[in-house]
DRENROTI-290022 format. One record per residue: x, y, z of N, C-alpha, C in turn. Coordinates in steps of 0.02 Angstrom, whole numbers, padded with zeros to 5 digits, always signed. Layout:
residues N
XYZXYZXYZ ...
***
This chain:
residues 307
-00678-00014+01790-00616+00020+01772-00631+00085+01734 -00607+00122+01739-00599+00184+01696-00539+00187+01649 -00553+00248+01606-00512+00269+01557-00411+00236+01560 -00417+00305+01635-00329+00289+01652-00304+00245+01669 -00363+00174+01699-00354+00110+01724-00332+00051+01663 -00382+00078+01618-00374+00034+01546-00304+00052+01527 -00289+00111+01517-00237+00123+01475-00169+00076+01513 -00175+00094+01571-00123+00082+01617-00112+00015+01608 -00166-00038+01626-00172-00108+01647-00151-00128+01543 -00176-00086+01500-00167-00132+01441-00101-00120+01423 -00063-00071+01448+00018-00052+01422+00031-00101+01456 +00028-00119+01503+00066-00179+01534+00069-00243+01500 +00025-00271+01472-00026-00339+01449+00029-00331+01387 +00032-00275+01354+00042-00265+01273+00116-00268+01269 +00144-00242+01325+00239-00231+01334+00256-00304+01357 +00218-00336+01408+00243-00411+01392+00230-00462+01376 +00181-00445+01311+00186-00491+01245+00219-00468+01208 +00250-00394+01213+00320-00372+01159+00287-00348+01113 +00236-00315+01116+00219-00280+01059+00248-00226+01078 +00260-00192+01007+00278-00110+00990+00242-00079+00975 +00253-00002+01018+00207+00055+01046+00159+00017+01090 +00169-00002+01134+00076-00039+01165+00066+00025+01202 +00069+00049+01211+00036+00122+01247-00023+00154+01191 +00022+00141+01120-00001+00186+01076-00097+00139+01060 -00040+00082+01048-00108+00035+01028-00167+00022+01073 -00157+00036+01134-00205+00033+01204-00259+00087+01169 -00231+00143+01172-00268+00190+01156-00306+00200+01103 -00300+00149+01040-00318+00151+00981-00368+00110+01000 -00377+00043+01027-00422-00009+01054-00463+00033+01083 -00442+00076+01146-00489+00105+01190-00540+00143+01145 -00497+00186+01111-00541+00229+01088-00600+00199+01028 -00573+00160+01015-00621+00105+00960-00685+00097+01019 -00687+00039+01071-00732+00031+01106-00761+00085+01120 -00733+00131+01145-00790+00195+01155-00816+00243+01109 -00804+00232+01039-00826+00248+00985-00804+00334+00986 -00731+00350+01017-00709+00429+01029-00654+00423+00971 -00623+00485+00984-00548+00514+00969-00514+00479+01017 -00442+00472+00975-00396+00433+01021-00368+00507+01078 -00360+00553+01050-00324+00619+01090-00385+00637+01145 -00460+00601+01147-00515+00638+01182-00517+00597+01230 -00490+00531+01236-00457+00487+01313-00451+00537+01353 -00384+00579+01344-00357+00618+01390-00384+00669+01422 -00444+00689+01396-00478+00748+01431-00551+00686+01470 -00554+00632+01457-00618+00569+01482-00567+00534+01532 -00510+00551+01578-00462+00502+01595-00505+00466+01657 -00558+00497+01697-00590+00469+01740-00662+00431+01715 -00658+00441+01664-00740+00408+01628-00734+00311+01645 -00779+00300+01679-00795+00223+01667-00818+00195+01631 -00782+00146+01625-00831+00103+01571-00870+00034+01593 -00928+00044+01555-00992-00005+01582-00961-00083+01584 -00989-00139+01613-00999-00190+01589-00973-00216+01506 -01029-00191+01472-01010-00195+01414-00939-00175+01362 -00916-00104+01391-00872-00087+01345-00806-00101+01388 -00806-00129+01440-00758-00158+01471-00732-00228+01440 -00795-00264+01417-00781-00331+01413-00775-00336+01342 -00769-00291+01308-00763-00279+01228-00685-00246+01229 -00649-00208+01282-00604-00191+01260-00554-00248+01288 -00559-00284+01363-00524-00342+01353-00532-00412+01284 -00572-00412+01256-00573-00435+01198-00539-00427+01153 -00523-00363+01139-00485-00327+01096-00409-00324+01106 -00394-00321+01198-00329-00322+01188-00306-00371+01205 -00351-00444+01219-00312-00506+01215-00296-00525+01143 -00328-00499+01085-00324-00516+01016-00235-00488+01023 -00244-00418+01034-00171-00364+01012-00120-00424+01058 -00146-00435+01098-00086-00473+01139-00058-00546+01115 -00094-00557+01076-00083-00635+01034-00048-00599+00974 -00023-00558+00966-00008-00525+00900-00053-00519+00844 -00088-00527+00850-00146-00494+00795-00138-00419+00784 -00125-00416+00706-00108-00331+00708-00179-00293+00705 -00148-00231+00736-00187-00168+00763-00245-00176+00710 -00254-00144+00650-00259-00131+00596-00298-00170+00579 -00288-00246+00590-00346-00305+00576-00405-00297+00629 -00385-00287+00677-00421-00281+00743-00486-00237+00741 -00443-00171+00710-00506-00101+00686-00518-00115+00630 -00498-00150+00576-00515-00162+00521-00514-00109+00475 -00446-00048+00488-00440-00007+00446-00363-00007+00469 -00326+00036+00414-00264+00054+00408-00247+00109+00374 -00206+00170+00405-00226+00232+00377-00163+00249+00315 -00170+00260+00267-00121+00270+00210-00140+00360+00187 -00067+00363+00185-00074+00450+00155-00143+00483+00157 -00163+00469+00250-00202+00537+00269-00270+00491+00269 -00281+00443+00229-00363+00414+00226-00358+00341+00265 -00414+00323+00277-00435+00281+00293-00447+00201+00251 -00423+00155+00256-00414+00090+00215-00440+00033+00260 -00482-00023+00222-00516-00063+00243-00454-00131+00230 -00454-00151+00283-00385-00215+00275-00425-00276+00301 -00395-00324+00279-00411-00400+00339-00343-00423+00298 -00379-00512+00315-00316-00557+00301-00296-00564+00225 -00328-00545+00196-00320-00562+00121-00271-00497+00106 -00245-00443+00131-00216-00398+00111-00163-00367+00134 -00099-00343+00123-00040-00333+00144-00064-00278+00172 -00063-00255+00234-00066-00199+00286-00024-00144+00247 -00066-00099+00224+00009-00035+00184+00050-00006+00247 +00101-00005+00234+00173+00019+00256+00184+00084+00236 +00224+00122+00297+00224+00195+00277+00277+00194+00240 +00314+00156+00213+00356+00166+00149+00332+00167+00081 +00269+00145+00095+00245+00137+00015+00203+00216+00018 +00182+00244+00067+00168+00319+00057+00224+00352+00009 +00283+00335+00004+00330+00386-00021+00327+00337-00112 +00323+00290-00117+00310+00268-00185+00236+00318-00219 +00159+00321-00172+00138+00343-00188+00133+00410-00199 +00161+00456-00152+00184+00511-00174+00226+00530-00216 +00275+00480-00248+00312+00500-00303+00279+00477-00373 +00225+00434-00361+00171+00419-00407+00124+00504-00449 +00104+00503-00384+00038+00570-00387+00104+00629-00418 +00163+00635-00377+00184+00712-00400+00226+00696-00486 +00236+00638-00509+00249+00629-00575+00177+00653-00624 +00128+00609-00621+00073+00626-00637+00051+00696-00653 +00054+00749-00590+00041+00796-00581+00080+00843-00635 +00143+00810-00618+00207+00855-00676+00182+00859-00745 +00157+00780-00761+00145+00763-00849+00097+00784-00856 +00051+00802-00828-00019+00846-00833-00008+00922-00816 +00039+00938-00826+00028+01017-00814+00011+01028-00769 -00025+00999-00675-00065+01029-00627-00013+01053-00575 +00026+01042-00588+00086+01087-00544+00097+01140-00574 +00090+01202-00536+00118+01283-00589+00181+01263-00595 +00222+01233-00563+00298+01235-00563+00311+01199-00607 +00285+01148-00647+00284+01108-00690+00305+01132-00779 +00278+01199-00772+00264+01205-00839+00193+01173-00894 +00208+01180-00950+00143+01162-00996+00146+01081-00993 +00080+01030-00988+00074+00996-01017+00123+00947-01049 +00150+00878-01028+00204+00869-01076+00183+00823-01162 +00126+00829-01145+00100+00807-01229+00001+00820-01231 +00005+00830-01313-00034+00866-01333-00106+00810-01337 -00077+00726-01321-00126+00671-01344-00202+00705-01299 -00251+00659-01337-00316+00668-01308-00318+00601-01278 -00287+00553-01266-00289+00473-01224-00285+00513-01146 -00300+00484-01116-00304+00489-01046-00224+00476-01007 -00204+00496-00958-00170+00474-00936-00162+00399-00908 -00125+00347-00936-00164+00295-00907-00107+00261-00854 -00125+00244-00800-00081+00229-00730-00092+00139-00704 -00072+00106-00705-00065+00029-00658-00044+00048-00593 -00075+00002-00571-00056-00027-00472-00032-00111-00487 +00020-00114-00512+00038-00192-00510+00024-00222-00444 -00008-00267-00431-00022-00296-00375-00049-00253-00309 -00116-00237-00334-00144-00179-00291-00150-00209-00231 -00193-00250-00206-00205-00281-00131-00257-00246-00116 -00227-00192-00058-00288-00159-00032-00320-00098-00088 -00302-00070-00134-00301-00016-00155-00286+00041-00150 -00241+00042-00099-00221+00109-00067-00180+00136-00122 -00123+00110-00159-00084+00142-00226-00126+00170-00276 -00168+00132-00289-00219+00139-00357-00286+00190-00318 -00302+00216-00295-00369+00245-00231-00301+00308-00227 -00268+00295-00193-00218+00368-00168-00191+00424-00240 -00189+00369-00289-00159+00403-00371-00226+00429-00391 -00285+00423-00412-00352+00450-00427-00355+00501-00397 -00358+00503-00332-00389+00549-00297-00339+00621-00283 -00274+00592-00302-00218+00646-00280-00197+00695-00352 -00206+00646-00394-00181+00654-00492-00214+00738-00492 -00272+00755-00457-00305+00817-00463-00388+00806-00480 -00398+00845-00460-00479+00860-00491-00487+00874-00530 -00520+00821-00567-00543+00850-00635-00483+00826-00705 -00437+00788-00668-00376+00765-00696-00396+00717-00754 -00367+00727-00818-00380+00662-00866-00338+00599-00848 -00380+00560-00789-00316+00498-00768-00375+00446-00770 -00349+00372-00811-00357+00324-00787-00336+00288-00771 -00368+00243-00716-00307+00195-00667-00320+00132-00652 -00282+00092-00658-00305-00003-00703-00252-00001-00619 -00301-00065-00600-00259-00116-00546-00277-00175-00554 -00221-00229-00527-00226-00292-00545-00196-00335-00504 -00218-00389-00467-00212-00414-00426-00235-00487-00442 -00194-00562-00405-00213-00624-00421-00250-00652-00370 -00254-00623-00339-00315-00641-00286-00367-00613-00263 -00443-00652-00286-00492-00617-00286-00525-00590-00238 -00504-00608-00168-00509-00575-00092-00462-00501-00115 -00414-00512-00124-00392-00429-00135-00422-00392-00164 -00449-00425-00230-00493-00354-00281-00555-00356-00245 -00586-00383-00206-00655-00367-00171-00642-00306-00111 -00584-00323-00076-00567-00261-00034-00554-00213-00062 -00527-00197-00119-00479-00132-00171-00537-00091-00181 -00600-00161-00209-00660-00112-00242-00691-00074-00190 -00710-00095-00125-00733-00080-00094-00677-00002-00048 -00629-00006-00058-00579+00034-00041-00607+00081-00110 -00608+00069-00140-00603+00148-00229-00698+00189-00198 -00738+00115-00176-00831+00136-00176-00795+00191-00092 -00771+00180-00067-00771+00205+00023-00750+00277-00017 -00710+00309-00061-00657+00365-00064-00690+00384-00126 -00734+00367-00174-00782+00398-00209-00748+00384-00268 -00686+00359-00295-00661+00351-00362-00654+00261-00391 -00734+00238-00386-00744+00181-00409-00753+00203-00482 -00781+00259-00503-00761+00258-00571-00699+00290-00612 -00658+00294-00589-00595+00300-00607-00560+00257-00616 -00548+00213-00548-00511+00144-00542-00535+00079-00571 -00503+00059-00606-00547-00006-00646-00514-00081-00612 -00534-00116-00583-00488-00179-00553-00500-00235-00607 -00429-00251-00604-00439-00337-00642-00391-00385-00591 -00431-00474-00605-00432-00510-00580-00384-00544-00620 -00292-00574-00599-00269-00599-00611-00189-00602-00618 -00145-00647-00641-00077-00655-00617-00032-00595-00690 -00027-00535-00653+00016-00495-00654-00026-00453-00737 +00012-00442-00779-00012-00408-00842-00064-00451-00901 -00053-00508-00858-00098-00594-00902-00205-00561-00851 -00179-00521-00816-00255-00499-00788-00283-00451-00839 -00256-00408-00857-00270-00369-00898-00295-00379-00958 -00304-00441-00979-00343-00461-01037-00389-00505-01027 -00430-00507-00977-00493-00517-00962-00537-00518-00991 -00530-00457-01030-00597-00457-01078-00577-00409-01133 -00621-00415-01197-00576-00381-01246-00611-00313-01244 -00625-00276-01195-00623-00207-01179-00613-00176-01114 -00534-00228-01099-00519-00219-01044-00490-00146-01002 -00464-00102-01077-00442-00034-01050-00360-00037-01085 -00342+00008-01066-00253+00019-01095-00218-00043-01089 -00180-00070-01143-00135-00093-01140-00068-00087-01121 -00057-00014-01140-00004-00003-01114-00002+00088-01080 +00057+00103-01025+00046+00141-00980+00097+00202-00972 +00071+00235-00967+00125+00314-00936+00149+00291-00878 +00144+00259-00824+00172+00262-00765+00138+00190-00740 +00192+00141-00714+00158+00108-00667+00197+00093-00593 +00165+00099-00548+00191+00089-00485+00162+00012-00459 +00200-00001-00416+00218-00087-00390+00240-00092-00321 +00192-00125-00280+00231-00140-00214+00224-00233-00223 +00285-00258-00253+00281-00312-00270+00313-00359-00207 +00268-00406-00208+00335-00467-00132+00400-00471-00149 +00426-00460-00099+00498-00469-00110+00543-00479-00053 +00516-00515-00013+00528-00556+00045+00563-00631+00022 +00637-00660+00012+00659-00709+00004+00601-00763+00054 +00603-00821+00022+00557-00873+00068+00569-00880+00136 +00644-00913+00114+00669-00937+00173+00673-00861+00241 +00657-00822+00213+00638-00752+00287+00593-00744+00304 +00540-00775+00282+00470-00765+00314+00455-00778+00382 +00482-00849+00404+00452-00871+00467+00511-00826+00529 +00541-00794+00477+00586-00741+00538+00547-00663+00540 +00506-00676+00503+00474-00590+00532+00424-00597+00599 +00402-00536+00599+00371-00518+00668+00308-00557+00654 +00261-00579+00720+00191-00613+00710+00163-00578+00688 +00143-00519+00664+00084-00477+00643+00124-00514+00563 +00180-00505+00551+00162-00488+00487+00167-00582+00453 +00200-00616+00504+00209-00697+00470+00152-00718+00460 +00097-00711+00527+00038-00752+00541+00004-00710+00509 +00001-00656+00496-00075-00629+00472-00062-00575+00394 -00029-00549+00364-00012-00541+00320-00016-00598+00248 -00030-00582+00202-00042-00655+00162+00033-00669+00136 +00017-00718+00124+00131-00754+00118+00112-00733+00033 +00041-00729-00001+00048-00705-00086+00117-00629-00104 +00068-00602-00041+00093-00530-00032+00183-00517-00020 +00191-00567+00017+00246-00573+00051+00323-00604+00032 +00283-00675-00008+00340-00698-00052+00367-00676-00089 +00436-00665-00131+00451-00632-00168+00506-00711-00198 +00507-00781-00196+00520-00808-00207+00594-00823-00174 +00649-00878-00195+00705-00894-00145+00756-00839-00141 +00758-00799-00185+00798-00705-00176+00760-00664-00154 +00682-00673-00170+00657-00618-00179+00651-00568-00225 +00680-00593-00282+00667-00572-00346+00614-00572-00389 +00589-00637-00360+00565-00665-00433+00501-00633-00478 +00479-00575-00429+00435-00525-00467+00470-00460-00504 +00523-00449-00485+00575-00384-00521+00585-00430-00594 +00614-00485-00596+00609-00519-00647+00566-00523-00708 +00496-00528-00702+00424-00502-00712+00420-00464-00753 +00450-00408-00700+00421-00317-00710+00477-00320-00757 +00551-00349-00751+00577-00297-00798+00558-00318-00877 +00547-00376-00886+00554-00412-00964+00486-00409-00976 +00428-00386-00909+00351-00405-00954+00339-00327-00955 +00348-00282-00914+00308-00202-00917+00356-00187-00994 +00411-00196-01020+00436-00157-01057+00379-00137-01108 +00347-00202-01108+00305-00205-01208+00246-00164-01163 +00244-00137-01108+00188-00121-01088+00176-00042-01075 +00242-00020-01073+00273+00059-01070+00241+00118-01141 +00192+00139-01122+00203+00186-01203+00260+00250-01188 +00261+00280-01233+00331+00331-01241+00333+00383-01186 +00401+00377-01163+00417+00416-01100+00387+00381-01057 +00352+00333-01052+00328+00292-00993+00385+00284-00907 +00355+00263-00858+00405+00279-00800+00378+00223-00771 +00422+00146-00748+00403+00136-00688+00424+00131-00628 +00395+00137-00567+00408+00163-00495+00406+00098-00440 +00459+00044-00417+00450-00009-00390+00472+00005-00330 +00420+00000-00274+00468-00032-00182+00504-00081-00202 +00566-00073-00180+00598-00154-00159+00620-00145-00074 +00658-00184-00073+00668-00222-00006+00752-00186+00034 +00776-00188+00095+00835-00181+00124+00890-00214+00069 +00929-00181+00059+01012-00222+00002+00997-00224-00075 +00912-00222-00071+00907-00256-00152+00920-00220-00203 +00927-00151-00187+00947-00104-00265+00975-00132-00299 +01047-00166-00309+01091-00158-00351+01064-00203-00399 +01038-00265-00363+01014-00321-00385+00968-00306-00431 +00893-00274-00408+00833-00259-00448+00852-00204-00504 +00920-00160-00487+00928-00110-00563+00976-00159-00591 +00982-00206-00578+01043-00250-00629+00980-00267-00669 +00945-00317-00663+00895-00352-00685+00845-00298-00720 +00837-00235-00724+00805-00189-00767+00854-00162-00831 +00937-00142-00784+00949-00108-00840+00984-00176-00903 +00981-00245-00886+00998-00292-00924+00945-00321-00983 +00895-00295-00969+00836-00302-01020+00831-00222-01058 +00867-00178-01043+00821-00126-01087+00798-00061-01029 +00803-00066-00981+00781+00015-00953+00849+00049-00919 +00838+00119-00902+00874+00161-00886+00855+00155-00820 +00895+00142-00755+00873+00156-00722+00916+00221-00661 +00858+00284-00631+00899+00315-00599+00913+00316-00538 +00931+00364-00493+00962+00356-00420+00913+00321-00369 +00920+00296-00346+00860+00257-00287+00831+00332-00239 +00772+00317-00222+00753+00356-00183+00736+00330-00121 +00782+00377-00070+00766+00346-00011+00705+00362+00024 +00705+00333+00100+00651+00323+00124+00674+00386+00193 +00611+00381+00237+00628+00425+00308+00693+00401+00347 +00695+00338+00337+00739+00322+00387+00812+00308+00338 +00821+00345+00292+00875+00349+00236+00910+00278+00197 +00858+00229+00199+00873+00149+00159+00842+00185+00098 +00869+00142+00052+00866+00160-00031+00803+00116-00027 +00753+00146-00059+00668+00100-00056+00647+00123-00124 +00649+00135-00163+00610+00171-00208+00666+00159-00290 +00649+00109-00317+00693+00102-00397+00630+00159-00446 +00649+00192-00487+00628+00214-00528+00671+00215-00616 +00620+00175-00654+00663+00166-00702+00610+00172-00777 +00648+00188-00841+00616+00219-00897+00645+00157-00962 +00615+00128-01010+00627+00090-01057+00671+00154-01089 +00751+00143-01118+00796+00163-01144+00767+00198-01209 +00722+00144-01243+00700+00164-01318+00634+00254-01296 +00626+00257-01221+00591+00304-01247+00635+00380-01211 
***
């Protein structure tokens, strides 16, 4: 078979097992086996493939065809522009959480003066800027904030995660993108990780961002197979509302906020009203939701009142 044969014969295979985009994903497989550019297919459309890379790419797209996501398959997943090392232990990042992390990095940027548009500096401390990834996973929140905060930026950045398959991928995600010494990972259930050891790093934070579960239980076994079967249900649960981590964040980050502190949570389809009830009933301000591309409110951003 050649190039245009693969593509052709695997759109078929991939559209009726019902996957979405299988054209797109053919080409991502293909181009994996032949170790190219996915756009350099199209100029190779008559190239054959041997024995070997024939029987490696039906391999590949009987996996995609069982629903095994893309992403596990190549064993990367691309977040704001880079490259991310995923398997089963880690929630596949979502291009919605690109817009959490971008509203991460351009806050940062503001409180540090590295935006001209910004103005001076908004304080004179010599402490570092210090940033959380509540429930990092892969590291893409905590890895994307380092590297974006600026060069040369006074930022440090604590992530924390309860499962120790996640912080082995995170670390290895901060060693791949060169800011393993920036990013510090701890092992454990929510802000109770962070005291690991008694020179664990900041206690408390200028900014923390959160892509916390928040998937009600009872909806799990209704999502798509990529994400029921292979996604971790840690990642996924968010308890019988789907609350039960906003809960958490709002009554445990408060004591954890130093002054003017900001934090930045994904939630879920409907849940605003719910997750700013449950913040502004403990103590924070919270302001307008920020939406997403496809204009759903995704993005709570909210500030402890006292600062």
């Amino acid at each position: 078979m050649n190039v245009a044969e693969c593509v052709g014969v695997g759109t078929q295979v991939l559209t009726k097992a019902g996957v979405e985009n299988p054209r797109a994903d053919v080409e991502w497989l293909l181009a994996s086996c032949l170790h190219t550019r996915r756009m350099q297919l199209y100029l190779d459309l008559n190239r054959d493939l041997n024995p070997a890379q024939q029987g490696h790419f039906e391999t590949l797209l009987t996996r995609r065809a069982a629903r095994e996501p893309l992403q596990h398959i190549l064993g990367t997943a691309e977040f704001s522009g880079r490259l991310f090392e995923v398997d089963r232990f880690v929630l596949i990042p979502r291009p919605e959480t690109e817009l959490l992390a971008e509203l991460g990095v351009r806050h940062v940027r503001r409180r540090l003066g590295l935006d001209p548009k910004s103005g001076p500096p908004w304080r004179h401390s010599r402490k570092p800027f210090s940033a959380l990834d509540f429930g990092t996973g892969s590291g893409c929140l905590a890895v994307t904030l380092a590297l974006e905060a600026g060069e040369g930026s006074d930022i440090q950045v604590s992530a924390v995660d309860i499962s120790p398959d996640a912080i082995e991928v995170a670390r290895r995600n901060a060693r791949r993108h060169g800011c393993d010494r920036v990013v510090r990972f701890f092992l454990g259930d929510g802000f109770a990780g962070l005291n690991s050891t008694p020179s664990s790093g900041p206690k408390k934070f200028d900014l923390i961002l959160t892509n916390p579960p928040y998937i009600p239980t009872r909806e799990i076994q209704a999502l798509q197979p990529e994400v029921r079967d292979h996604d971790p249900v840690l990642a996924l649960d968010g308890g019988e509302d789907g609350l039960l981590f906003y809960r958490r964040l709002a009554t445990e980050a408060l004591e954890r906020m130093n002054e003017a502190g900001v934090l930045m949570a994904e939630f879920g389809d409907g849940q605003f009203e719910r997750v700013a009830g449950l913040f502004r009933g403990v103590g924070w301000a919270v302001e307008a939701p920020v939406q997403d591309d496809t204009g759903r409110l995704r993005i709570l951003i909210a500030r402890p009142v006292a600062s």
